[in-house]
C-alpha positions, 0 to 999 in steps of 0.5 A: 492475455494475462500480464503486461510486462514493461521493464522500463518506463511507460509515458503516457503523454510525451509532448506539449497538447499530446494526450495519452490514457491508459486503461487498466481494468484486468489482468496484471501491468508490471512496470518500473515507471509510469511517467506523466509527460508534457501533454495531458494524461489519464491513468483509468484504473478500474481493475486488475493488478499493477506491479510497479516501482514508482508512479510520477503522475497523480493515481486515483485507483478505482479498483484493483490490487496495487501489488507492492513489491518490495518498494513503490515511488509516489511522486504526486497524490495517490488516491484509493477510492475502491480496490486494495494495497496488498503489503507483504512482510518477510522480516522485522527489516524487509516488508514493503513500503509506499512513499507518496509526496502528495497528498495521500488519501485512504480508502478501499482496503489495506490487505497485510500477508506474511511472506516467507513463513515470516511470524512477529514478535511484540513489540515489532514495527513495520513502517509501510507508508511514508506521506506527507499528507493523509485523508480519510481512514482505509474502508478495511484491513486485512491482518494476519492473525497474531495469536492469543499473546501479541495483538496489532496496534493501528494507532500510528498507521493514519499519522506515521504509516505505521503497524505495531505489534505488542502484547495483548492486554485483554484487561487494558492497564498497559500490563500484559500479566495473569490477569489478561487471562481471565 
């Protein structure tokens, strides 16, 4: 009852015409790697919270949080269809991040959380994703509130994996002055 913890590898299939599943519908699994062998592998994955440093299999989430922390490995596609990625940052330099080398399709919903008592400044970026390929936009984001003066910029999120911050330019002319003001 609670947590799963690993702290190695987790195979799911180890030989040729061996089948293994994995079902994760509650609770929490921390892992350093779930690994796909030779045989035939599912990872069904409803619910719960997966902690893990890197996936070399193919994840389709279908509900759950996956938990970044710090840093986790995609070797394969990655696809949310419900559920959530939570992404903490602590600083312009240490925010977690997600690399996927397949094909990594958007859904469900990206939830951003300050950590630390961390709070940006314009013009900071924050490279979150790094893929490839990329399908599909997220059915939600979570921010934090910025202010009245600093704004989030998506514009880069679906083809970089990046979030902005810049100044709140309430009149669009590319300015922030007195004018945004009013």
């Amino acid at each position: 009852c609670g947590t799963v913890s690993i702290n190695s590898r987790m195979t799911l299939r180890n030989e040729t015409g061996s089948k293994g599943r994995y079902e994760l519908n509650g609770r929490t699994l921390n892992e350093v790697e779930i690994f796909a062998g030779s045989g035939t592998s599912e990872f069904d994955w409803t619910g719960g919270a997966l902690v893990v440093e890197e996936l070399n299999l193919d994840v389709i989430q279908n509900g759950g949080v996956l938990a970044i922390d710090s840093h986790v490995s995609a070797n394969g596609t990655y696809t949310i269809s419900t559920g959530s990625i939570e992404v903490g940052i602590r600083s312009n330099s240490d925010f977690d991040t997600m690399s996927v080398t397949g094909l990594f399709t958007f859904a469900g919903t990206l939830e951003v959380v300050f950590e630390s008592g961390y709070f940006p400044t314009s013009s900071e970026k924050f490279d979150i994703f790094d893929f490839t390929t990329s399908a599909n936009v997220f059915d939600a984001i979570v921010l934090p509130s910025l202010g009245d003066e600093i704004t989030w910029n998506l514009e880069l999120l679906y083809t970089e994996g990046k979030l902005t911050v810049e100044p709140f330019d309430d009149d669009n002319d590319g300015l922030m002055n007195i004018r945004d003001a009013f």
